[in-house]
C-alpha positions in Angstrom: 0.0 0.0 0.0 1.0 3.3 -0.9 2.4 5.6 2.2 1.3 9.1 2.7 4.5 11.5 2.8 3.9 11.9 6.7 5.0 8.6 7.5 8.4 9.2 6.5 8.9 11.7 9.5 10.7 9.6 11.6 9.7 9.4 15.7 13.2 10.0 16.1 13.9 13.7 15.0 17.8 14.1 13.4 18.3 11.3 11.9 16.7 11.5 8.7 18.4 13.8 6.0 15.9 15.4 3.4 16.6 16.7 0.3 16.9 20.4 0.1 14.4 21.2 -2.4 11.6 18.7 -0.7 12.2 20.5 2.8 11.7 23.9 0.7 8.3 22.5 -0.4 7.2 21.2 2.5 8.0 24.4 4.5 5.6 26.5 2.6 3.2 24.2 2.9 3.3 24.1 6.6 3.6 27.8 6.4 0.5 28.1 4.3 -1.3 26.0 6.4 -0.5 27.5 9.3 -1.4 31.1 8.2 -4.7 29.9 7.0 -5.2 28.4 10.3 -4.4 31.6 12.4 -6.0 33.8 9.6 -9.6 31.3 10.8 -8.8 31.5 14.6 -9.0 35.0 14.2 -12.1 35.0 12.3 -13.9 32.9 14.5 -12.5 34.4 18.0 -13.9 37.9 16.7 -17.2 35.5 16.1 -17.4 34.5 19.7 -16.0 38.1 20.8 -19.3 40.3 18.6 -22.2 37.1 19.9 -21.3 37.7 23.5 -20.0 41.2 24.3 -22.3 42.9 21.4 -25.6 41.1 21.2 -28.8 42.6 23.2 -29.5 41.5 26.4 -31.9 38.5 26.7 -35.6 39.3 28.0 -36.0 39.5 31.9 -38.3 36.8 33.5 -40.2 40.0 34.5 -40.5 41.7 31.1 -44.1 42.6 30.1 -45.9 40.4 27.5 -44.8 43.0 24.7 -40.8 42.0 25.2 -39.2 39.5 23.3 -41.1 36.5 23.3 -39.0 33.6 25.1 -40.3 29.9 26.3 -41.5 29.7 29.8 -39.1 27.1 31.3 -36.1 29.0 30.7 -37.2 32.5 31.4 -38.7 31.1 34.7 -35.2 29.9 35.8 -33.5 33.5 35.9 -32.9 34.5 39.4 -32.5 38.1 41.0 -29.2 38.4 42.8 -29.2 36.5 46.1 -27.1 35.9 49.2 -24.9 38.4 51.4 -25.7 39.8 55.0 -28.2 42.0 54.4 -30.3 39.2 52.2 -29.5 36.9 54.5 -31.0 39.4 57.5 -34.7 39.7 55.6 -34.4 36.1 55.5 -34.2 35.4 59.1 -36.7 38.5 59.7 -39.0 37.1 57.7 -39.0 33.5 58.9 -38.8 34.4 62.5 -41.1 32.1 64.7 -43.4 34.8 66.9 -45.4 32.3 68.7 -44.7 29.7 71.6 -46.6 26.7 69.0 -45.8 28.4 65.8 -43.9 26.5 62.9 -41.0 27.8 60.2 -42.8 27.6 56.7 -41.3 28.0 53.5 -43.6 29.1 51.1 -43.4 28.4 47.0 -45.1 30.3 44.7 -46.2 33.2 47.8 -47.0 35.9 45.1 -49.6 33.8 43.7 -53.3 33.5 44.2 -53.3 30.6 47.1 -49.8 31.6 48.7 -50.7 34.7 49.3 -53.8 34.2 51.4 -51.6 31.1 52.7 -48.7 33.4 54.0 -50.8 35.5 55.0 -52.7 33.4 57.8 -49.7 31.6 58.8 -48.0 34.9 59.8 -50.7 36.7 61.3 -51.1 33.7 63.8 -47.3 33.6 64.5 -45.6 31.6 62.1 -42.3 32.1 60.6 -43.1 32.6 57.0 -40.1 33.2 53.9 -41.7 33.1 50.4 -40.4 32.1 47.2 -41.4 33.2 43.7 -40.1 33.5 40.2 -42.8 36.4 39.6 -42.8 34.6 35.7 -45.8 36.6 33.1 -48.0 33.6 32.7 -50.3 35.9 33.6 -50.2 39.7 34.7 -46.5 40.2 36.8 -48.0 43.5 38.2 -51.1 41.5 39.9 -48.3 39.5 41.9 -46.0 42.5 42.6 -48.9 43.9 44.3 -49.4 40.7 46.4 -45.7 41.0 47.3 -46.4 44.3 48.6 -49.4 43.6 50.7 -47.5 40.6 52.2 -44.3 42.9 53.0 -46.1 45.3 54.6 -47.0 42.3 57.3 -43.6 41.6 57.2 -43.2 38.8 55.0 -39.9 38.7 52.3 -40.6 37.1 49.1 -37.2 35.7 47.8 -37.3 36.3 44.1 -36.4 32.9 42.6 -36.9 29.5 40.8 -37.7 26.2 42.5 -35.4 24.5 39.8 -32.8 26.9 41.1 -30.8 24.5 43.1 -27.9 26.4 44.2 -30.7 28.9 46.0 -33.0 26.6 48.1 -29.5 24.9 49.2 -29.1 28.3 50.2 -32.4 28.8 51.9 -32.5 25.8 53.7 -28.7 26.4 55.2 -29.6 29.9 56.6 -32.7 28.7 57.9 -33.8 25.5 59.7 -37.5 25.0 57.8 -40.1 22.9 59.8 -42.7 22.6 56.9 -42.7 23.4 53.5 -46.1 24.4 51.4 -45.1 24.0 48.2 -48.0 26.0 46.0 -45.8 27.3 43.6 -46.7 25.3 40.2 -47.7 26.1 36.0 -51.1 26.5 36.7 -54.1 26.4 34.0 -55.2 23.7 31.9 -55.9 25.4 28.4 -52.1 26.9 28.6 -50.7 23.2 28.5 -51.4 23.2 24.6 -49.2 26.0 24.1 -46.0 25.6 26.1 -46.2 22.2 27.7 -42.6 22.6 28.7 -43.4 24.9 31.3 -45.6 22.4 33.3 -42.7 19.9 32.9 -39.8 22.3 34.4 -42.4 23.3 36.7 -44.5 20.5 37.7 -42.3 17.8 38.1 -39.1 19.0 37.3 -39.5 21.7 40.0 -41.0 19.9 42.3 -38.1 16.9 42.0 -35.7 19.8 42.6 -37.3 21.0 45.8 -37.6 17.0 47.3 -34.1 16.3 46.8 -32.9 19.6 48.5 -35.8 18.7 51.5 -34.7 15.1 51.7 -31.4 16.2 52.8 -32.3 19.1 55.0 -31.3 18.2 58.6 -34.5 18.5 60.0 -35.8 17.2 57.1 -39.4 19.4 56.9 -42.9 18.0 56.5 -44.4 18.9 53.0 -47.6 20.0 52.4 -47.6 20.7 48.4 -50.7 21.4 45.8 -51.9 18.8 43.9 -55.5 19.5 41.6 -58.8 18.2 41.4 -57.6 17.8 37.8 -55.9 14.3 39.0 -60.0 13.0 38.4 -60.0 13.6 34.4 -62.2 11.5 33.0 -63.5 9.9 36.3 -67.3 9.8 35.9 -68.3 8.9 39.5 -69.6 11.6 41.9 -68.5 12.8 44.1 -64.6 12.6 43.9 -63.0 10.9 46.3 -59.4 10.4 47.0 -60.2 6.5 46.4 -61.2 6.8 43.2 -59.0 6.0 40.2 -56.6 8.9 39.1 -54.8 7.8 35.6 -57.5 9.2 32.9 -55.8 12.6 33.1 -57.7 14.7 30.3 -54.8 17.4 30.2 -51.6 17.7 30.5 -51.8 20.0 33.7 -53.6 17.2 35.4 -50.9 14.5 33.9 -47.8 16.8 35.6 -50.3 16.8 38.7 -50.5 13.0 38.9 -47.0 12.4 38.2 -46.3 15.2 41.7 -48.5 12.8 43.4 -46.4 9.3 42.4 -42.8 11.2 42.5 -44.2 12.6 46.2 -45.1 8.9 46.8 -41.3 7.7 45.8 -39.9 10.2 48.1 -42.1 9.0 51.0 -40.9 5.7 50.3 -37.0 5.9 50.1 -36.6 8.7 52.0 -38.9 9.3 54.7 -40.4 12.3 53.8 -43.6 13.3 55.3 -45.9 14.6 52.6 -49.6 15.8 52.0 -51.1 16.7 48.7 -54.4 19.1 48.5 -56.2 18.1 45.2 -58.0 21.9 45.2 -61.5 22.5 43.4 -61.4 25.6 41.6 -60.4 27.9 44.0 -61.9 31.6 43.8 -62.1 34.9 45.5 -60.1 38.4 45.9 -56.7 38.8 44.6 -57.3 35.5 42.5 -56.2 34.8 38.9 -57.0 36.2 35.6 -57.3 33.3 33.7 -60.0 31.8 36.0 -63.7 32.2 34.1 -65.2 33.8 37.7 -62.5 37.1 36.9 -62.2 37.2 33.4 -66.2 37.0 33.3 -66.4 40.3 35.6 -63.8 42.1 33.2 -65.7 41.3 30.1 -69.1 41.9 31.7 -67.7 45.2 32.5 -66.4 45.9 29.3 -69.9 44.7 27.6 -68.1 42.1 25.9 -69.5 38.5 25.1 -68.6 35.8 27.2 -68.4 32.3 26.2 -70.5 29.8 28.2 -70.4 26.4 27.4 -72.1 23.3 27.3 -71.2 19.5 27.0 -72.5 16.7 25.0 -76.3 16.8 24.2 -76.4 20.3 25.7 -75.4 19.2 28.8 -74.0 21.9 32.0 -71.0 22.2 32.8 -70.8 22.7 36.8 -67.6 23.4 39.1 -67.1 22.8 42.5 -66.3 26.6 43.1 -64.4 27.0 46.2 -63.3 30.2 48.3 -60.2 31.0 49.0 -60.5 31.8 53.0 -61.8 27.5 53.0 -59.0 26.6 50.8 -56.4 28.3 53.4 -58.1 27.0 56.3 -57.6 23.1 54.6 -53.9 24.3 53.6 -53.3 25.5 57.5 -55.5 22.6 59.0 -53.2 20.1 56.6 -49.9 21.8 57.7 -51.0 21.2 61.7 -51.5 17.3 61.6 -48.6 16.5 59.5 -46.2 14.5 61.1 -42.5 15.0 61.3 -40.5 13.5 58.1 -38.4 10.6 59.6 -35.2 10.7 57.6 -32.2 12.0 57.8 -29.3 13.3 55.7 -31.2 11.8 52.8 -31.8 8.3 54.6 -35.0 7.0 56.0 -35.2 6.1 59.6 -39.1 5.0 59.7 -42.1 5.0 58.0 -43.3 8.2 57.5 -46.8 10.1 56.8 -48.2 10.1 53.0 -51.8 11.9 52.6 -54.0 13.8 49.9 -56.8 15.4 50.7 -59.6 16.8 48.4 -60.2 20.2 49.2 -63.8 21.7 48.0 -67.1 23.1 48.8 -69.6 20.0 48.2 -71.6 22.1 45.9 -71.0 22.3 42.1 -72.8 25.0 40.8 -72.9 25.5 36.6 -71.3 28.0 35.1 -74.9 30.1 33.4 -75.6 29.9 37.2 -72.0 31.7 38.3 -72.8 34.1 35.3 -76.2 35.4 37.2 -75.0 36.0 40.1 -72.5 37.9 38.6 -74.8 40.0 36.5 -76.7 40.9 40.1 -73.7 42.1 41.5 -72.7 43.9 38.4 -75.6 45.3 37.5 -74.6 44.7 33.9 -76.7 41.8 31.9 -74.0 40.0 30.3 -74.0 38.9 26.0 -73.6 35.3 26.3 -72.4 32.9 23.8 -73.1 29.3 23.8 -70.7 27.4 22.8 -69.4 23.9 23.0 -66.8 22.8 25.4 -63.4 22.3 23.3 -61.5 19.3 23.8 -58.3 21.1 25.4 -58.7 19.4 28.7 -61.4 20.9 30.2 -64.1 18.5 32.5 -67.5 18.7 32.1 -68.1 18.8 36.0 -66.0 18.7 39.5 -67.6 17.3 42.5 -65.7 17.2 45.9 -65.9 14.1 48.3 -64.4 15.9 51.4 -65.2 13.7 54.3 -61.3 12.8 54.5 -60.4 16.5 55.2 -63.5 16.7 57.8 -62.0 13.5 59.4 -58.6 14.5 60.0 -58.5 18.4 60.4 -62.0 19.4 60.7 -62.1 20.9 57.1 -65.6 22.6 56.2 -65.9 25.2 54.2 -68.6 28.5 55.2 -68.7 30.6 52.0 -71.5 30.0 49.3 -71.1 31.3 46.1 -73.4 34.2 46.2 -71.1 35.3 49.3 -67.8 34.4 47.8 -68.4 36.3 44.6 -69.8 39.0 46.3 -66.2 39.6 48.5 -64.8 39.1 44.8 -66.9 41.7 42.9 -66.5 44.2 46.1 -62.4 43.9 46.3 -62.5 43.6 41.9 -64.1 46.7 41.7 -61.6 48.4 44.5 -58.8 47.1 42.5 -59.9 47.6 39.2 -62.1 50.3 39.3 -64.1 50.4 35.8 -62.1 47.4 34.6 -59.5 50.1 32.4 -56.7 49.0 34.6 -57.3 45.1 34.0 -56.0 45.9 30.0 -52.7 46.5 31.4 
């Protein structure tokens, strides 16, 4: 077989003699080469140099919805600057314990909807509370900034950051000794799933994997009380839910990442001795709530003399929710937190068998939608433009119907507020808020 010149070169340099005119050629070939090879270096250095120094800077997590638009998951994951004495200072502030009984709570997802009335309670009865929130525009950022402020003003620091942020609930969980964790922070909405189902992955289960491994070796390891979703029932047709009925029809993606919380929380339990409770919540409703939710979008439209879309199921069938108020819901989150036991592990090993629960939390009373829209109009004064229209398959059940004689067993769950009240409390703090409904376009 033919050899290439290059194996010639001897291993041994110096003892090989090569003719003057070869060594010529092959000299400025090497030095061709090489100049080529510099002369790309260059080129491609300057490359690297004008795509990191000179490009714009990516969008903020916190950017409004007419910035750059960016997927969920990774704008979610930017964090605010954390750590240092005086961070470290509102942290302990904030999670100071100020009652003989009272627990150290780490609350995920505080700015939202449920952690905000959750914080709330647990620190005007004495609790240590620290929140923890990415403050991400799946819906209105401003709506949550002024959640922040009404919980700082009682004394309670939101820590700006993402559950999948490992390095920072290490962190957390090193500066302060956390008894219980509510974990509420979570992609929420089931329509949404068909558009960025990555962001109820990173969130969901990704997010909540994330915080279980960081609790698991904590030392005390916390109990976990975490949100779970009346979602879980999908396609279940027997009423009313109960926590013993089957749970693997999911009929949306949002309930699938829900399910898979309530196996991974399971797992956990198991190996590591993790004591965990999951709250499957029934549409949840009332002041300060979220935009997406019919019950607030309704009122803004109504307002606004838009139509609203009310639909119907198969053969002009209702569709009926289990509409719950927020004031119930945090009493089931608080009585849920106060009978769960200690977590038994330590240093990521298990030491005993520990507490696994899940709790449906709802009002007993599913009321359809037309029905919601009434009472609405009465406290409006506005007579809404309804459109019928059928209900889409995008995940969305044609009822929800709470079982919650678990809850009432073990904490003394039961919720007070009807509908007519709820929404009234909604309507009066909506309109407060709000105003005429101009400020909800922002």
């Amino acid at each position: 077989m033919k050899s290439s010149h290059l194996d010639n070169i001897p291993s041994t340099p110096g003892k090989f003699k090569m003719e003057k005119s070869q060594y010529n050629h092959r000299f400025r070939w090497h030095y061709s080469y090489l100049a080529k090879l510099t002369f790309w270096s260059f080129v491609f250095l300057g490359l690297i140099f004008i795509f990191f120094f000179k490009s714009p800077p990516s969008s903020s997590p916190y950017s409004s919805a007419g910035s750059i638009p960016s997927d969920l998951s990774r704008r979610s994951l930017k964090t605010n600057s954390w750590g240092g004495p005086i961070w470290e200072k509102r942290v302990r502030s904030s999670a100071k314990i100020r009652s003989n009984t009272g627990f150290c709570v780490l609350v995920t997802g505080a700015a939202g909807f449920v952690g905000t009335h959750v914080s709330a309670a647990l620190k005007r009865r004495g609790d240590g509370v620290l929140g923890l929130d990415n403050f991400n525009d799946y819906y209105d950022p401003s709506l949550k900034r002024a959640r922040q402020a009404l919980l700082e003003r009682s004394g309670i620091y939101i820590v700006e950051g993402d559950i999948n942020d490992v390095a920072l609930l290490k962190k957390l969980f090193e500066v302060i000794p956390f008894t219980h964790v509510m974990h509420l922070a979570a992609q929420a909405g089931v329509r949404y799933a068909m558009e960025n189902p990555s962001s109820y992955i990173h969130s969901n289960i990704a997010g909540l994997v994330n915080l279980l491994e960081v609790c698991k070796n904590a030392n005390p390891q916390p109990a976990i009380v975490w949100a779970s979703s009346s979602s879980v029932y999908g396609l279940n047709t027997k009423v009313p839910f109960s926590e013993k009925d089957r749970t693997d029809q999911p009929a949306s993606l949002y309930a699938a990442t829900k399910k898979a919380g309530e196996e991974i929380a399971h797992t956990y339990n198991h190996i590591y001795g993790l004591s965990l409770t999951g709250l499957r919540f029934f549409t949840v409703y009332g002041p300060w709530g979220r935009p997406d939710m019919a019950y607030f979008f309704f009122t803004k439209d109504i307002l606004k003399g838009k139509s609203i879309p009310i639909f119907e199921s198969v053969n002009h069938g209702t569709v009926a929710r289990d509409f719950t108020y927020i004031d119930d819901i945090v009493k089931g989150c608080l009585g849920a937190l106060d009978t769960a036991e200690k977590s038994t592990g330590s240093g990521g090993k298990k030491k005993g068998p520990a507490q696994l629960r899940v709790f449906n939390l709802g009002n007993t009373s599913p009321v359809p939608v037309s029905d919601l829209v009434s009472i609405l109009e009465k406290l409006l004064k506005v007579k809404a433009k309804r459109r019928v229209m059928k209900l889409p398959r995008n995940g969305d059940v044609p009822f929800t119907h709470a079982n919650i004689s678990l809850a009432q067993r073990e904490f003394g769950y039961k919720p007070t507020t009807d509908l007519q009240m709820g929404l009234k409390k909604f309507v009066r703090w909506y309109v407060s808020y709000y105003g005429s409904g101009k400020k909800s376009d922002h």
